[in-house]
C-alpha positions in Angstrom: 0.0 0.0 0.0 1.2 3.5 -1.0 1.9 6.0 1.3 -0.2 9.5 0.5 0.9 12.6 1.7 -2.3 15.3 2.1 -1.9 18.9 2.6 -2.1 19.8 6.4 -5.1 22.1 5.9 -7.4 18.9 5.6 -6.5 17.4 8.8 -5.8 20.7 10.9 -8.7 23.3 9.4 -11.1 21.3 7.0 -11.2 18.2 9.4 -13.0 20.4 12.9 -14.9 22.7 10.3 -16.6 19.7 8.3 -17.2 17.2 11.3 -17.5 20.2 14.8 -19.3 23.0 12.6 -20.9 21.8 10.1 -21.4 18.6 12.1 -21.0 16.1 8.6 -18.6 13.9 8.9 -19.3 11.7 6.4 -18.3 15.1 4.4 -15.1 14.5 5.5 -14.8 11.2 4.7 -16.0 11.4 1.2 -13.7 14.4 0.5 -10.8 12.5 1.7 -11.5 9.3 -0.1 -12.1 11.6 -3.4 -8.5 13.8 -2.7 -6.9 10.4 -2.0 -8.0 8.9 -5.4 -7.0 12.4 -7.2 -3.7 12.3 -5.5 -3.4 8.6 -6.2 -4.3 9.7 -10.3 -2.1 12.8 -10.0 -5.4 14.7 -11.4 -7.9 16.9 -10.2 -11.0 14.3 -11.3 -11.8 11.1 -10.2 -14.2 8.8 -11.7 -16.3 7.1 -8.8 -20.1 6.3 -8.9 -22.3 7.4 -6.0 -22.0 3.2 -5.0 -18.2 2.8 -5.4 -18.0 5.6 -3.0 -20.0 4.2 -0.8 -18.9 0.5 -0.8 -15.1 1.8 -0.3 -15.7 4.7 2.1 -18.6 2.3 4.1 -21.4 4.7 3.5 -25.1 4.4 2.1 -25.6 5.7 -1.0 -28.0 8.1 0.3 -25.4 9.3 2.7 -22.8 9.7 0.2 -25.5 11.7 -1.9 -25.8 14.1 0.4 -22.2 14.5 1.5 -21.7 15.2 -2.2 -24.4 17.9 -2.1 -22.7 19.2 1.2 -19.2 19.4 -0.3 -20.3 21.1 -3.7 -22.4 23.5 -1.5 -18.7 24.6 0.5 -16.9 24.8 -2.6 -15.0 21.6 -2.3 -16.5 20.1 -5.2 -16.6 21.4 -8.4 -21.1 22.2 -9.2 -20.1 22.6 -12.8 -18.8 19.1 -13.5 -22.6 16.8 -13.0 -21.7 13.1 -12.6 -24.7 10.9 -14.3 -25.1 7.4 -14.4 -22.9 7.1 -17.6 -20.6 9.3 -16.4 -19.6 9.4 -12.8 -16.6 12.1 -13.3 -16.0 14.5 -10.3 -13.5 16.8 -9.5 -12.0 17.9 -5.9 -11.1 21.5 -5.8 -8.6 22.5 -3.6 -9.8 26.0 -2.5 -7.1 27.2 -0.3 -4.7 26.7 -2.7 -5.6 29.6 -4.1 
């Protein structure tokens, strides 16, 4: 298994803000499962159905749904990009690398 390396923001900012404030932690878990998979690509998108995500992350489906609608909502997600059933493309913005 390969070692990934995340940006501290995630674990020291994004980490309290998604799971204390915003109290979604399953958020948090599908942002980090997507940046890992991104990182792991060495892209910016990541192909993943709403099921894949949940089956590797241990989530429903519903759950991840709405943790998808939560991260694109905070910016974390990019709205533009729609996954549909043919196409399950999503891409994981990075907003404090700006």
């Amino acid at each position: 298994m390969r070692t990934i390396t995340f940006d501290p923001y995630v674990l020291d900012v994004l980490m309290p803000d998604l799971v204390g404030h915003d109290k979604r932690p399953a958020a948090f878990v599908v942002y980090l499962f997507l940046l890992a998979a991104a990182t792991r690509g060495k892209r910016d998108t990541v192909e993943a159905s709403l099921q894949t995500i949940a089956i590797k992350t241990g989530l429903s489906k519903s759950t991840v749904q709405e943790a998808l609608r939560h991260l694109k909502r905070r910016g974390l997600i990019d709205p533009e990009l729609q996954a549909t059933t043919s196409s399950a493309v999503r891409r994981v913005l990075r907003p404090w690398l700006r």
